[in-house]
N, C-alpha and C positions, 0 to 999 in steps of 0.2 A: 828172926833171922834177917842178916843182912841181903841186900838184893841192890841189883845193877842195870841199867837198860845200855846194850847195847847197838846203835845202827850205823851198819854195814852196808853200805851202798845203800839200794832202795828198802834193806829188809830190816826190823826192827825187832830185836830180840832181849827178853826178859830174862833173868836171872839171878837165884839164889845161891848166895854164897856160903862153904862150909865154914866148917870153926878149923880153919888150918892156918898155919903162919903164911901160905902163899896166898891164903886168900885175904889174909891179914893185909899184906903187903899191897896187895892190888887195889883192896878199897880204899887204902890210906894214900894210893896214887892219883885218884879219880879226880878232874874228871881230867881226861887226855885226847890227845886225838891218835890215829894210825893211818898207813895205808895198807889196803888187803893185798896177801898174796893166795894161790890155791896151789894143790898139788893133788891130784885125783879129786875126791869127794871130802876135802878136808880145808878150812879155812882157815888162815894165821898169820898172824898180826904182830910185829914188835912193840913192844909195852916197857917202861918206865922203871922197872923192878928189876932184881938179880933177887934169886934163889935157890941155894943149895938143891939137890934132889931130896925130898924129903924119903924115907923108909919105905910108904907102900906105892911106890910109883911105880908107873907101868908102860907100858905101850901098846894093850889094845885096850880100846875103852867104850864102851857104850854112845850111842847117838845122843844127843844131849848133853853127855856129858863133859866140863870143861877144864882143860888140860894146859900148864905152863911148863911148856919148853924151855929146862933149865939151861941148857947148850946155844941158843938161840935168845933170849931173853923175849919170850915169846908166846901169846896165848895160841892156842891150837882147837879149833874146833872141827870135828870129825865127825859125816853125815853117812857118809859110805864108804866101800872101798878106796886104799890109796894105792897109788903104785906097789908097796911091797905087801899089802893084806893079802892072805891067803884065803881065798875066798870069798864069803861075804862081810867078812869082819872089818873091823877098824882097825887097820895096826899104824899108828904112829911111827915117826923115823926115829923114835928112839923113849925110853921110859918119861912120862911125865908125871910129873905132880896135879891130881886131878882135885881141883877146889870150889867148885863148882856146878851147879847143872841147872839149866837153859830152861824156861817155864812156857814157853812157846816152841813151835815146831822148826826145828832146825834142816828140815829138808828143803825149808826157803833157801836155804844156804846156795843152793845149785845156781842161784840168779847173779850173784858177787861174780864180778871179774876180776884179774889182777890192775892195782892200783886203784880202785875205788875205797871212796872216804871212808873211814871210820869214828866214831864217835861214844866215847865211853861215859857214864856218869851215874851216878847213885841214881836209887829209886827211892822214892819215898813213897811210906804203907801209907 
């Protein structure tokens, strides 16, 4: 399985990519730079790719797991509540394509402020 390290500001974050075309898309981008935005407990970054919504896309998603914002051209990562989750869930601002999921603890995420660095690039096993 394909894998990724991501670092985001101070925090440095591992991940395994699925066998999807978005995650296709995103490794054959690598490596890239971003800048971070947040919105509640959620982190998300514009990235280098355009992708249709694939079929089981969603909008709430599990912590760890990693989500492209087909509307935004945008990776989206979701730690906790965002403004529109109903409770304690994850709800994304809208269905994403999830191709991914994060092999380190993503509740670092809380430390990202808006406009710090981002830095994408393959992992090597």
């Amino acid at each position: 399985m394909r894998k990724l390290t991501m670092t985001i500001g101070a925090v440095v974050i591992r991940a395994e990519l699925f066998d999807t075309p978005t995650a296709e898309a995103i490794h054959a981008a690598l490596p890239f730079q971003a800048v971070a935005s947040t919105w509640g407990e959620e982190v998300y970054f514009a990235v280098p790719v355009d992708m249709p919504r694939e079929a089981d896309a969603r909008e709430v998603v599990e912590a760890g797991e990693l989500a492209f914002w087909v509307e935004g051209s945008s990776i989206a990562i979701g730690f906790g509540p965002t403004p529109i989750s109903r409770g304690d869930e994850i709800r994304l601002a809208a269905p994403t394509n999830i191709w991914g999921r994060a092999l380190d603890d993503v509740g670092r995420l809380a430390a990202v402020r808006e406009g710090d660095a981002i830095n994408l690039a393959a992992l090597d096993d």
